[in-house]
Structure formats: C-alpha cells, structure tokens
PAVEX-383253 format. One line per 2 residues: number of its first residue (from 1); their letters; for each residue y, z, x of C-alpha. Coordinates in Angstrom, 1 decimal, decimal comma. Layout:
BEGIN
NUM> a> Y:Z:X ~ ...
This chain:
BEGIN
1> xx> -16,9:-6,2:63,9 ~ -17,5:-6,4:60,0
3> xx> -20,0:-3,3:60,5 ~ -17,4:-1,6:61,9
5> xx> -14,8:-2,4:59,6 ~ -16,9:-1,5:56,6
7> xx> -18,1:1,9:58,3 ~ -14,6:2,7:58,4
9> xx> -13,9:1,9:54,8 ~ -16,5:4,2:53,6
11> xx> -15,2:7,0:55,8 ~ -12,1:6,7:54,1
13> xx> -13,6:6,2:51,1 ~ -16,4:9,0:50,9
15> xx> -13,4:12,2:49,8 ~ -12,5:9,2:47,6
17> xx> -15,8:8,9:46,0 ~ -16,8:12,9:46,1
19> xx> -13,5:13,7:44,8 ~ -13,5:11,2:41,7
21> xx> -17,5:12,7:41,5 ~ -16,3:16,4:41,7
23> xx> -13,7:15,5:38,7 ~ -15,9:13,7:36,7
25> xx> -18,8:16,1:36,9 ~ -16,2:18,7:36,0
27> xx> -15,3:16,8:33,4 ~ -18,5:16,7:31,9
29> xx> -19,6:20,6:32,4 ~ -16,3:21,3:30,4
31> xx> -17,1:19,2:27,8 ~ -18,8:21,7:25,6
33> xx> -16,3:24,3:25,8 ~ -13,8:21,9:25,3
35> xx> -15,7:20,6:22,5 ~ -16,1:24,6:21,5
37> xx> -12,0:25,1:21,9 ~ -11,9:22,5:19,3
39> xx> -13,8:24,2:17,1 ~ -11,9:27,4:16,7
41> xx> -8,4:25,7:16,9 ~ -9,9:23,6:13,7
43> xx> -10,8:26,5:12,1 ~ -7,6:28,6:13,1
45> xx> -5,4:25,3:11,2 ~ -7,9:25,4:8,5
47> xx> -7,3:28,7:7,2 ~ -3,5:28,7:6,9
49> xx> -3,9:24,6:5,5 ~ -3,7:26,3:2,4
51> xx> -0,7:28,2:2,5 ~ 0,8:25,2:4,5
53> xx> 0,3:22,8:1,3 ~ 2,2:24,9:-0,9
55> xx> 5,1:25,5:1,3 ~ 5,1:22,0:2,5
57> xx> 5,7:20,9:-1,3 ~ 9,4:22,1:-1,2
59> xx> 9,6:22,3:2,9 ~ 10,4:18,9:5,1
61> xx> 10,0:20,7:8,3 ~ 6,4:22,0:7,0
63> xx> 5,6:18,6:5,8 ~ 6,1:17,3:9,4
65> xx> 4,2:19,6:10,7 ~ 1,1:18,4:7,9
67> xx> 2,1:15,0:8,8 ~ 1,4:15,9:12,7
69> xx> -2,1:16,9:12,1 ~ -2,6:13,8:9,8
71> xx> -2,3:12,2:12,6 ~ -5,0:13,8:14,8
73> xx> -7,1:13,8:11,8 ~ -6,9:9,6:12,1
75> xx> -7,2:9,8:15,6 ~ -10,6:7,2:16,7
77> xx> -12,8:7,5:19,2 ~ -12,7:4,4:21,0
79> xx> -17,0:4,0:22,3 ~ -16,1:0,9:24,4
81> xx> -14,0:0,8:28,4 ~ -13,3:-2,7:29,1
83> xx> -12,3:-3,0:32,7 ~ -11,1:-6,1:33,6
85> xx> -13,1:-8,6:36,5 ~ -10,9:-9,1:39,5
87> xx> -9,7:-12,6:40,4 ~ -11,3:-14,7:44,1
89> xx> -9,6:-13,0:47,6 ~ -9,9:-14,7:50,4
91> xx> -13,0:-14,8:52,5 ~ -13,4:-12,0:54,6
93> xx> -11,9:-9,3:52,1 ~ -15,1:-11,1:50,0
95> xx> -17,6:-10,5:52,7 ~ -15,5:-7,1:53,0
97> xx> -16,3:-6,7:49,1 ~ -19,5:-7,4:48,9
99> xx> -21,1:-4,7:51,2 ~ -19,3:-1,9:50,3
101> xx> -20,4:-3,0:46,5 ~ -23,6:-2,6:47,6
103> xx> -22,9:1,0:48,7 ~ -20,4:1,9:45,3
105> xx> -22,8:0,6:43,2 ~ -25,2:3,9:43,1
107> xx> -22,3:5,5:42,1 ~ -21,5:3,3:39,2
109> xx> -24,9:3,2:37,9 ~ -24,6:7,3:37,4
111> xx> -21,6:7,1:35,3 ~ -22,6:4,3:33,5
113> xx> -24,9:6,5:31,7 ~ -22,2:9,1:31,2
115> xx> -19,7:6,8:30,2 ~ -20,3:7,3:26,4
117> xx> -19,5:10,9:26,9 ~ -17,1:11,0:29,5
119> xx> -14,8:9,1:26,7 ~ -15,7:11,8:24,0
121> xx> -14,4:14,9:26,7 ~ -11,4:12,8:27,4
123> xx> -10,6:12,5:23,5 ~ -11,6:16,0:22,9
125> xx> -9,5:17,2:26,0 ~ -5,9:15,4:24,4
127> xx> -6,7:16,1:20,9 ~ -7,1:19,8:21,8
129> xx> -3,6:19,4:23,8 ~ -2,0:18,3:21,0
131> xx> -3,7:20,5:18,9 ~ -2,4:23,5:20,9
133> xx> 1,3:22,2:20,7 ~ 1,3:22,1:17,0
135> xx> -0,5:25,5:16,8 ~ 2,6:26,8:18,8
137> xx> 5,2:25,3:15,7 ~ 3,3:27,0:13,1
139> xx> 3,0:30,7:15,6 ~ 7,2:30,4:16,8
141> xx> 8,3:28,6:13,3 ~ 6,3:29,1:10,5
143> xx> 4,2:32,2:10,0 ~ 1,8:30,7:8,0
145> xx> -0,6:33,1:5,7 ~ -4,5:32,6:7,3
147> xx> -7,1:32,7:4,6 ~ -10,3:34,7:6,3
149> xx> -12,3:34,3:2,9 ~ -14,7:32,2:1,8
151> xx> -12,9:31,2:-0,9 ~ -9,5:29,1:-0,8
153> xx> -6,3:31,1:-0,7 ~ -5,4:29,4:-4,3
155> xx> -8,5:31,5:-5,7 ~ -7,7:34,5:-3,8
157> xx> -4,0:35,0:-4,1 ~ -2,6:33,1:-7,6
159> xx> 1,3:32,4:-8,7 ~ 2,6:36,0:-9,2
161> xx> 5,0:34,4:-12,1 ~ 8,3:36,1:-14,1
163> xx> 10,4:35,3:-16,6 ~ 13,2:34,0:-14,3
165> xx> 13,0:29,9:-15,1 ~ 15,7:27,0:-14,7
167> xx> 15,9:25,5:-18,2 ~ 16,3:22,0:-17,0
169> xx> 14,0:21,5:-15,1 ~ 11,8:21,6:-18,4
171> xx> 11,1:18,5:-20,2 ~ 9,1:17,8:-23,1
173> xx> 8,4:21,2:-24,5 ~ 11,5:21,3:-27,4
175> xx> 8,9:20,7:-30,4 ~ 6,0:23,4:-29,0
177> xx> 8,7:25,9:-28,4 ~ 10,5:25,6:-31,6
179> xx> 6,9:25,7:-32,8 ~ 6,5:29,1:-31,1
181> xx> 9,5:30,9:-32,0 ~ 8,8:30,3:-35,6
183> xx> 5,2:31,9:-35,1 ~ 6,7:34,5:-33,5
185> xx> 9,6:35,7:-36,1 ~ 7,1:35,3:-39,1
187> xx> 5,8:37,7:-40,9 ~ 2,5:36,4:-40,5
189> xx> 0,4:33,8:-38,9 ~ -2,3:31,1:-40,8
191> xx> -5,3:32,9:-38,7 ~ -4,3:36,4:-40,3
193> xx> -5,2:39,6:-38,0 ~ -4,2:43,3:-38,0
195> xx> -1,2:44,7:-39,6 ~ 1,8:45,3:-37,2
197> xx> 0,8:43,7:-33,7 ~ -0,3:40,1:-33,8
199> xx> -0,9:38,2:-30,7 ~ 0,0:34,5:-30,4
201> xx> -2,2:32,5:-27,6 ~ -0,8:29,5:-25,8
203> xx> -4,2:27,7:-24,5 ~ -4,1:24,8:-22,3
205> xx> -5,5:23,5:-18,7 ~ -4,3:23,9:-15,7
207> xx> -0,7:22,8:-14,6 ~ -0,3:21,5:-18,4
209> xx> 3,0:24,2:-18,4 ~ 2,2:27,1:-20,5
211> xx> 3,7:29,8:-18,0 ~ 7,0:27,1:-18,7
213> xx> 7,4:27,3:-21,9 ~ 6,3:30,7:-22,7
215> xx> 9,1:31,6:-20,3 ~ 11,5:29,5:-22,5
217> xx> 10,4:31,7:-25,4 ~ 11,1:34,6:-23,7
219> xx> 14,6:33,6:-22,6 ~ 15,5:32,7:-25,8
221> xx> 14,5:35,9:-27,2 ~ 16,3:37,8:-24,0
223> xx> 19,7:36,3:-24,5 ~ 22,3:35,8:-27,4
225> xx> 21,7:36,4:-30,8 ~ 18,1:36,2:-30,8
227> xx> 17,9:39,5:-28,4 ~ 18,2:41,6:-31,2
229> xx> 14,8:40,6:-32,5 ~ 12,7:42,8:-30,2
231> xx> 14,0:46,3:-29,4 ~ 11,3:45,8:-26,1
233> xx> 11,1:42,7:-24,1 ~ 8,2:42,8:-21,3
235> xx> 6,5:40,0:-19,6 ~ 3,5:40,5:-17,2
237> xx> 1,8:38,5:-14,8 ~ -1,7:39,5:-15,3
239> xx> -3,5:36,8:-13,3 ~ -7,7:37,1:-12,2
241> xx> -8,6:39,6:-11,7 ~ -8,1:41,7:-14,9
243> xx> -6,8:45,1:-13,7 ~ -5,9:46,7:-16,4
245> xx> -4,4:50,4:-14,8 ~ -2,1:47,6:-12,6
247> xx> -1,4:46,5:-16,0 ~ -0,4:49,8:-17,7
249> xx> 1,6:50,6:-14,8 ~ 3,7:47,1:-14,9
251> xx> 4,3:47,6:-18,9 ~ 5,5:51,2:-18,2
253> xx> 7,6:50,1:-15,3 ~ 8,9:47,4:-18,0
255> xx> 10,1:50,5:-20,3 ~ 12,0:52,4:-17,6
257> xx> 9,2:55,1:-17,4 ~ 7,8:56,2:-14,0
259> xx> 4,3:56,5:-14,0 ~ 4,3:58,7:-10,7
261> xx> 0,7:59,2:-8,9 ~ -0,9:58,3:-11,9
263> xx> -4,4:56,7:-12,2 ~ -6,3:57,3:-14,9
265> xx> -6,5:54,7:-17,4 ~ -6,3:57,1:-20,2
267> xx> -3,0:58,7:-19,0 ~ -1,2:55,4:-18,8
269> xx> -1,7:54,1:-22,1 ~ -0,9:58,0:-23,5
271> xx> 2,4:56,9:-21,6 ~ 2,8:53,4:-23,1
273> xx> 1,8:54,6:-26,7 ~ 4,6:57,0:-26,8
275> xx> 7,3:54,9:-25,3 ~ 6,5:51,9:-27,9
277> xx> 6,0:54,0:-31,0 ~ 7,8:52,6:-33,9
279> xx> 9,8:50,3:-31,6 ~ 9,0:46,5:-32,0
281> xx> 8,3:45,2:-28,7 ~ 7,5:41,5:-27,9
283> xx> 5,2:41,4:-24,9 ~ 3,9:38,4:-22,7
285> xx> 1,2:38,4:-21,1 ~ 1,0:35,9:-18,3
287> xx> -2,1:33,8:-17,2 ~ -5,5:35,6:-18,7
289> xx> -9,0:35,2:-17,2 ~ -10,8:38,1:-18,4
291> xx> -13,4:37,6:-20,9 ~ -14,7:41,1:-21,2
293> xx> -13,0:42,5:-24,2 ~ -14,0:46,1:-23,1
295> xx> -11,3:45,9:-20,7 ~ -8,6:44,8:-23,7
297> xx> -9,6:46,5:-26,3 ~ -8,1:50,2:-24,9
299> xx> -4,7:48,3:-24,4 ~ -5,0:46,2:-27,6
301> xx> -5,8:49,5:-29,8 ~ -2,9:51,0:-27,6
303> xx> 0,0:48,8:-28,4 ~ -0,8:48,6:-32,1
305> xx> 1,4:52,3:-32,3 ~ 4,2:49,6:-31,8
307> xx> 6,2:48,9:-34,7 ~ 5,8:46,1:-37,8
309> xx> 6,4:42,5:-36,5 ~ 5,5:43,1:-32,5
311> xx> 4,2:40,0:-30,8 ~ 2,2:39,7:-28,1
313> xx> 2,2:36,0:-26,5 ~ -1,0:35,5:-24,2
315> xx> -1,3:32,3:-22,0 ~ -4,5:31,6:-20,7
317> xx> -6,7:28,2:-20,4 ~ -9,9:29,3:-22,1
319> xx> -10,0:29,2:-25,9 ~ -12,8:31,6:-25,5
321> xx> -10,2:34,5:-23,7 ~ -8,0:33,4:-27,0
323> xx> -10,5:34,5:-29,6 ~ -12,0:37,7:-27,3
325> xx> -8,4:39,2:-27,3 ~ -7,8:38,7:-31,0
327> xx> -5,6:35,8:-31,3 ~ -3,9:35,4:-34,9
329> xx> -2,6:31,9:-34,1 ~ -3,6:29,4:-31,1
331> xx> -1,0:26,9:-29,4 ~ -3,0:24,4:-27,8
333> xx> -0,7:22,5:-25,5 ~ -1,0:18,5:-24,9
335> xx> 0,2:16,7:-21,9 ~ 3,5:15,3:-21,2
337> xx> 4,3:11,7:-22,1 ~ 4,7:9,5:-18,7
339> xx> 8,6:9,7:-19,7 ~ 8,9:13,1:-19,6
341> xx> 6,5:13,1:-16,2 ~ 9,0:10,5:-14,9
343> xx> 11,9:13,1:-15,8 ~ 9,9:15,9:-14,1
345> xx> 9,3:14,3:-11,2 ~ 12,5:12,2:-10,7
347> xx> 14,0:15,0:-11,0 ~ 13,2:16,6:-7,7
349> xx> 12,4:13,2:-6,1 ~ 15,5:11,1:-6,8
351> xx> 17,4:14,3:-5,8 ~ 20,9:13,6:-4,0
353> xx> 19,9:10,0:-3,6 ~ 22,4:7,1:-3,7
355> xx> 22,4:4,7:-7,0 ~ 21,2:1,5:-5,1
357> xx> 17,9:3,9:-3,3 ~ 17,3:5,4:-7,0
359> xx> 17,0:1,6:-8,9 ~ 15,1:0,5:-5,8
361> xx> 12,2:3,3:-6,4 ~ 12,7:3,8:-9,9
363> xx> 10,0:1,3:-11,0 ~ 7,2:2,5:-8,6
365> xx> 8,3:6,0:-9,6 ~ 7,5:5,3:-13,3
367> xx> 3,8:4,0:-12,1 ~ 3,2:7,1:-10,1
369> xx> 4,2:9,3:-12,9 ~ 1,6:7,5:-15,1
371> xx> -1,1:8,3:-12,3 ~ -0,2:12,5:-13,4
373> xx> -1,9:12,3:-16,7 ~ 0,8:14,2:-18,1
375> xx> 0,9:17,7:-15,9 ~ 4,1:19,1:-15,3
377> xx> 3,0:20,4:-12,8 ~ 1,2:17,4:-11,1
379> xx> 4,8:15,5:-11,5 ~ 6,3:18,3:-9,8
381> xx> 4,0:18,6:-7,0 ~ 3,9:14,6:-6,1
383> xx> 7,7:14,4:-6,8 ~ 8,3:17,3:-3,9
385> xx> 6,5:15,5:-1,6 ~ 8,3:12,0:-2,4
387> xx> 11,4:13,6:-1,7 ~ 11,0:12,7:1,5
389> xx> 9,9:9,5:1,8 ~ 12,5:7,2:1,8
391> xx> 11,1:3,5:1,8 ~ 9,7:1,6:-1,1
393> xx> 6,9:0,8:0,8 ~ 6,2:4,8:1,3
395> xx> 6,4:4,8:-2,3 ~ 3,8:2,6:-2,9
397> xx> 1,4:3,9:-0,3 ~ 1,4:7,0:-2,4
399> xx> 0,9:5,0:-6,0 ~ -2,1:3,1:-4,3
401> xx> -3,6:6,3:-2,9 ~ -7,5:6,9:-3,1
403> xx> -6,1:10,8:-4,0 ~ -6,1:9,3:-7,6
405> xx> -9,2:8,5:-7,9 ~ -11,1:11,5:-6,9
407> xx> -13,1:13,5:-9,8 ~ -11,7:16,8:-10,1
409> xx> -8,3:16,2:-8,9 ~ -6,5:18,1:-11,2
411> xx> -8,9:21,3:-10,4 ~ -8,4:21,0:-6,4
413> xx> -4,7:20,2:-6,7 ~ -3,3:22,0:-9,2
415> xx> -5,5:24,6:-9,8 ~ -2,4:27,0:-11,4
C-alpha cells in the first residue's frame, strides 16, 4: 500500500521534477547571454554617464535617474541559499518522506553543484531588468549625448563659454579684477612687450575661475562709461584644439564682416587686419591649450595693425602657453578663501530654503566648502548636487565622503 502510494506521488511529481529541470537548465544555458546583455547595456549607460553628470549637476530628475543606477551599482551578490529544515509530521507522511527523498535526492545533488551559478543568472537576469527600465527613462526623457571615443566626453567636447555671466554669483574676485582693469587701461605693463598690442594672461588651474572673472572684465568694459575704452569688443572661446581658421572666422564674425566660403588662413586674417586697422580693439581669448607658437604668431603679427593701447586678455592654465604667446603681464589666480566657497556654494545649495532648514545645514555646509580647496567651481559643482538633499544627515554623508580623498580629484571632476 505504501509502494503504491509513493508510485503515485512520483507520477505526479515527475512533470514536476522535469519541468523545474527544463527551467533551471534553461536558466543556466542563458546565463551567458544574459551575462553578455549585461555587458552592452553597461557599456550603452557608460558612454552617455558623462553627459549625464553634467546635466545632473543643475537637473533633479537627472539626478534620480544617477541615483537609480547607484543603486544597481551596490547591488550584492548574495553566494549563500539558506532553506529552512522542516519541522516532525506524523508517521506515515515520515515513512511517505523518506522514500521519495531517496528518489529527489539525485536531483538535488545536480543542482547543488550549480547552485553557485544558478544565483549569479538570477542576479544578472533582475539587474538586467532593471537595467532595461532605466535605459528606457534616459531613451523617452532624456536624450543623453553617448561618447563612442576612447576618451571621456569632457576631453572631447569642452565648455563652449561667452561673455554672458550673472555678476553675483561671483564671489571673491573684486581685488584680481580691479587688478586687471588697471593692467588693461595702462599704457604699459611691468613685463614690457611690443608697441600697440599687449596681451595680458590670466593663468590658473582648473575650475580656479578665470573664464569668471575675465568675463567680469569684459562686462565692465561692455557697459557704461567704461565702453568707450575699446572701439572693438570680441571674446572667443578658443578651447583644445587650437584652430586657428575657426578662429579667424569667429573674430570676423565679432566685427560684423562675413567671411563667406572662405578658407584659407591667409585670406581671413587679410579680412581681420583691415577691419581692425587703427581701431583699438580689446580682444579675449578664452581657454588656450596650444603650445605651438607657429599657430599664433600669423594672428599675433595680424592684430598688431590694431591701434595704440589694444589688449588682448588670454586665459589659459599653463604658464608655458602664457610666455609662447607673448604675454606682457601674467595674473596668476589663487583659490577662493572657504568663505567665499561657502558663498559659492550656499548660494545654489541653500536656494529657496526656509530659515530654520538653512541654520540647520549651515554648519556642515561650511565643512564641506573647506573640503573644495578653494575652486569656484568645485563649490559650484557640490552645491548643485546638495540642492537636493534635504536632511542633515545627507549632508554629512557627502562631508564624510571617500570622493575627498582620492588623488587627482580636482582633474577627474573639474577638469574645465
């Protein structure tokens, strides 16, 4: 009678067993192209990460969307299945128990040496689900740019910058522009130079704020009284690399002239030598790299036809690209003081908060804008992303970040 009844529970339960084995074996074939799917959905979210950073800065809804893959980032492979022993039953479902264990347990000993991997497919199967749901935000929502270079998107693509800037949300640069404009309107500078066209270099490292405060120089010079000191106002974002007919073509753009099909070199600065002659011109040139003067000297020797008392103001971070161009007077820019990187950065991340929330965080906020070494930039970058995090204890997560302490922070986050 027990023979019988265990026959019939292994009738019933063979589909059982071949179906579970069908599933798992499945399972397991799958596993590499699961494992492969992976892969390229990594690599698809790792080219735009770049592009996703930047906008996530000023962007809450992009910020989730980092804050989403964060999470799978952290996700753990748990190695270990704990299945829990069963309690006594009574004494024939025992007998019952026992000899259809000893028909179950070939089964079990296959898996058991599968186990390890069967957890890794399972894990790779959900992280690739929820992988493929966020892809879907960033395809329906936000367009991200992919980066299908070796090199990171920052290297590839920098800040076009302009002149346009929001005056207060500059702190700490009153003395170095003061500084500046005094170079600028005299007649000559302590490094001396040629006659006529000197060029003033504002040198400092990344995110320090030179593109800021040359651009307060050149608003104060393209407004009010002080307009009349330059007949020619032109800023340029030059950027790496050096391209100097792109160049020519943005100064005579800068001058009203059309430069229409043009593409020699030599026929451009003809252009720009004519429209500047005997007009004083103050000219900024925006973020320099190059360090082969044979591509400046054609346009240096060019905007010399430019009257008495033209400036050009270079910003660049080498000291070397200062003295290659000709520089008649360096500005080497130091960093902020923490109060000033508190005021940059309270700025945007105390924005629209109430009184009681900004006293709360203030004193964290002051540590954290120690931890930016004085880049403007740095303060402005961690202060957008602390806009929206609204406890103290966020706040402090972010002052006792590891991010600090990595070597070469300042190059891999603020590389502008």
């Amino acid at each position: 009678m027990a023979d019988a009844s265990v026959c019939m529970v292994l009738n019933r339960l063979a589909p059982l067993i071949e179906k579970k084995v069908r599933e798992e074996v499945c399972l397991l074939l799958n596993s590499k192209k699961e494992a492969q799917n992976l892969s390229e959905k990594l690599k698809k979210i790792h080219e735009v990460l770049s592009d996703a950073e930047q906008k996530g800065v000023a962007d809450h809804w992009v910020r989730s969307w980092l804050d989403k893959l964060q999470d799978i980032a952290y996700l753990r492979l748990d190695m270990g299945l704990s299945i829990p022993r069963q309690k006594s039953r009574p004494d024939l479902r025992i007998l019952l128990e026992k000899k259809v264990y000893s028909f179950l347990q070939s089964v079990c000993l296959c898996f058991k040496q599968t186990a390890h991997r069967r957890t890794i497919a399972l894990h790779i199967k959900g992280i690739n689900e929820r992988l493929d749901s966020i892809a879907r935000e960033n395809e329906n929502e936000f367009n991200f740019i992919p980066n299908l270079g070796g090199e990171s998107n920052q290297d590839i693509r920098r800040v076009i910058t302009t002149s346009f800037v929001d005056v207060s949300e500059i702190h700490g640069r009153s003395d170095d522009k003061k500084t500046l404009m005094s170079k600028l309107l005299s007649e000559s500078s302590s490094q001396g130079g040629d006659d006529g066209v000197q060029i003033i270099s504002i040198v400092g490292a990344g995110g320090m704020g030179k593109t800021a405060l040359a651009q307060l120089v050149f608003n104060e010079f393209n407004a009010g009284e002080m307009k009349e000191q330059f007949q020619v106002r032109i800023w340029i974002c030059v950027s790496d690399p050096f391209d100097e007919i792109k160049i020519a073509r943005a100064i005579l753009e800068s001058l009203n002239r059309s430069a229409p099909n043009l593409s020699e070199f030599e026929t451009l600065l003809q252009y720009i030598r004519e429209s500047i002659s005997g007009r004083k011109f103050f000219l900024v040139l925006d973020d320099v790299w190059t360090e082969e003067d044979s591509k400046w000297i054609p346009l240096k020797v060019c905007l010399k036809s430019g009257a008495p008392g033209s400036r050009i103001l270079v910003t660049t971070r080498k000291q070397r690209v200062a003295q290659i161009i000709g520089t008649t007077y360096t500005h080497s820019l130091n960093p902020l003081s923490d109060s000033y990187c508190w005021a940059v950065l309270s700025q945007i991340a105390l924005q629209d908060r109430r009184e009681a929330d900004r006293e709360m965080l203030e004193e964290t906020g002051m540590e954290i804008a120690k931890k930016c070494k004085g880049l403007p930039l740095a303060a402005k970058t961690v202060g957008g992303l602390l806009r929206f995090k609204n406890s103290l204890q966020e706040w402090q997560n972010v002052l006792k970040s590891e991010m600090w302490g990595l070597e070469k922070v300042r190059e891999d986050l603020f590389p502008f």
